[in-house]
N, C-alpha and C positions, 0 to 999 in steps of 0.2 A: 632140758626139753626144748624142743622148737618149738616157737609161738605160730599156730594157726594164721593169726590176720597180724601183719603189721605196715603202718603205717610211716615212712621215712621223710621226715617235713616235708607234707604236706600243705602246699600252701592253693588256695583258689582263690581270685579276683575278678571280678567284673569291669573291665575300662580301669580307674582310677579308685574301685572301691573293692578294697583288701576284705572279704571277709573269714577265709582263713588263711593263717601265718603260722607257717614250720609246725604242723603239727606231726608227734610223734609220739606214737605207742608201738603195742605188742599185747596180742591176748593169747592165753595160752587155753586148752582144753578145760572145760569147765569154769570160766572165767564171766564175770559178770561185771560190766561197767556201765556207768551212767554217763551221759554226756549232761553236762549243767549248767543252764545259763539263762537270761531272758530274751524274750520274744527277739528276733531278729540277730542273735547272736553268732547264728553261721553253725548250730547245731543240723539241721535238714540239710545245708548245703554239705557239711561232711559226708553226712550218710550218704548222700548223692555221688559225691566223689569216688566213697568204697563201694557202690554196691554199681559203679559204672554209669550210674543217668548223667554225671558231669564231669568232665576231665580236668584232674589238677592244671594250676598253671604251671606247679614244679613239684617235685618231691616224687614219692611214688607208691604204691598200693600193692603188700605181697603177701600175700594167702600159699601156704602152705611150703615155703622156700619159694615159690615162683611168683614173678613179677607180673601181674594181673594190671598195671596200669592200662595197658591197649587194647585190654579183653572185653566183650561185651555184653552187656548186662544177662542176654540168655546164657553165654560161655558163662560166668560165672558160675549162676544158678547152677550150672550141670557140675564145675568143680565144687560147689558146697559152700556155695556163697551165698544165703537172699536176705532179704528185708520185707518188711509189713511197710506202710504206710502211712502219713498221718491224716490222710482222709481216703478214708475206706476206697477202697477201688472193686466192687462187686458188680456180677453178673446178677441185676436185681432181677427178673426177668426169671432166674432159675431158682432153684430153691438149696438149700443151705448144704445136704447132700450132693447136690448136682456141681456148686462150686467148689467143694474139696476133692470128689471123685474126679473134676477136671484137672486139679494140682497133681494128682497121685497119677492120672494116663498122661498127663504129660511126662510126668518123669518118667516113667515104662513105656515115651514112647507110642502109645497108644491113641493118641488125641485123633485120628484119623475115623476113628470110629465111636469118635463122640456121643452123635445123636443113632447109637444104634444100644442093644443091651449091653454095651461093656461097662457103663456107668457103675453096672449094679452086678458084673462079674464078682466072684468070689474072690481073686485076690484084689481087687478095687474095694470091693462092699464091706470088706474086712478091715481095710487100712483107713479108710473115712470113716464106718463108725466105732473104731479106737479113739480116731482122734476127739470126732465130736464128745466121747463118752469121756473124754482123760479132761477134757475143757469144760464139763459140764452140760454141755445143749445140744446130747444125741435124740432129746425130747422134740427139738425143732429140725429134723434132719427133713419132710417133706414138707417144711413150709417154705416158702417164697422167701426170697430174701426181704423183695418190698413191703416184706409185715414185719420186718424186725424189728426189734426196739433196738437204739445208737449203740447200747453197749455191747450186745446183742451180736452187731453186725464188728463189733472190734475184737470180740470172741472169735467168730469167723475168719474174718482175717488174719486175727494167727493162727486158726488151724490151717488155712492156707498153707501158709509162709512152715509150717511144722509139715504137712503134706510131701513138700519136697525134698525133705529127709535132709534140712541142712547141718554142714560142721558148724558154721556160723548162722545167727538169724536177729539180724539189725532190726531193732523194734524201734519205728520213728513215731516215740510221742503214743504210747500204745493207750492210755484213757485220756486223750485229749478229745474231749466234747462229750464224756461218759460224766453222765450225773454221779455227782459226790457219793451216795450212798452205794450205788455200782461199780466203782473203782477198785474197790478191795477183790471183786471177783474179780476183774483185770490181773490185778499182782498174785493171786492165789494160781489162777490158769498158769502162769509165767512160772511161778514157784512149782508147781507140777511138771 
């Protein structure tokens, strides 16, 4: 079987500071890896490298047989590339519905008519609240993002990142800053 995303040493440095060297995998459909290390260990800067926000200093980045190194982080996304975050990036402003129905029109394309009733169209209103419902929190689908509680909005965020119907979905650090006793619904949403 061809591997989905694979990565051919990969290396990225800043100036004179190496923080990743020759790194090399392969994931294949259904695969599940962790990336492991402490704070500063050049685990973000990887996912940055695959998901396009930083360009290797050598090696190369290839998704699906094609070489994705000069692709850009939108190109990506459309081949079935994304990633979540390790500090939230929400539309606080709108409400918890309003940011995954924005994931789901962009990918159909639809984003032009944003602020009109496509939000809440049948194929839109359908595919956001699966997601909410399959993550647990279709209960807060018309609240505000700015009233979520942290873990809350980490929930969100990968409905997001699931929104766009990825092959791959790079989760950076997905309960980091999620109080201890909410972190299990983190890994149960994931496990779903």
């Amino acid at each position: 079987m061809n591997p989905l995303l694979e990565l051919r040493n990969v290396s990225k440095s800043f100036g004179g500071l190496q923080v990743n060297s020759d790194v090399s995998f392969s994931l294949g459909k259904g695969d599940r890896v962790a990336l492991i290390g402490p704070n500063g260990a050049g685990k973000t800067t990887l996912v940055n490298v695959i998901s396009g926000d930083l360009a290797p200093t050598k090696g190369s980045v290839v998704f699906e047989g094609n070489d994705v190194t000069g692709v850009s982080i939108p190109g990506r996304v459309r081949q079935g590339l994304a990633r979540t975050f390790q500090i939230t990036r929400l539309f606080t402003s709108l409400s918890v519905a309003e940011n995954v129905a924005l994931a789901v029109m962009q990918r159909k394309g639809m984003t032009r008519r944003f602020f009109s009733v496509a939000t809440f169209a049948p194929v839109v209103r359908d595919e956001w609240m699966h997601i909410l419902g399959m993550l647990g929190i279709a209960h807060l689908a018309q609240l505000p993002v700015a009233k979520l509680a942290y873990g809350q909005q980490r929930l969100l965020d990968l409905a997001i990142g699931l929104a766009l119907t990825p092959k791959v979905l790079l989760l950076d650090e997905p309960a980091a800053g999620v109080p201890h006793d909410e972190a299990p619904k983190i890994l149960e949403a994931i496990n779903r």
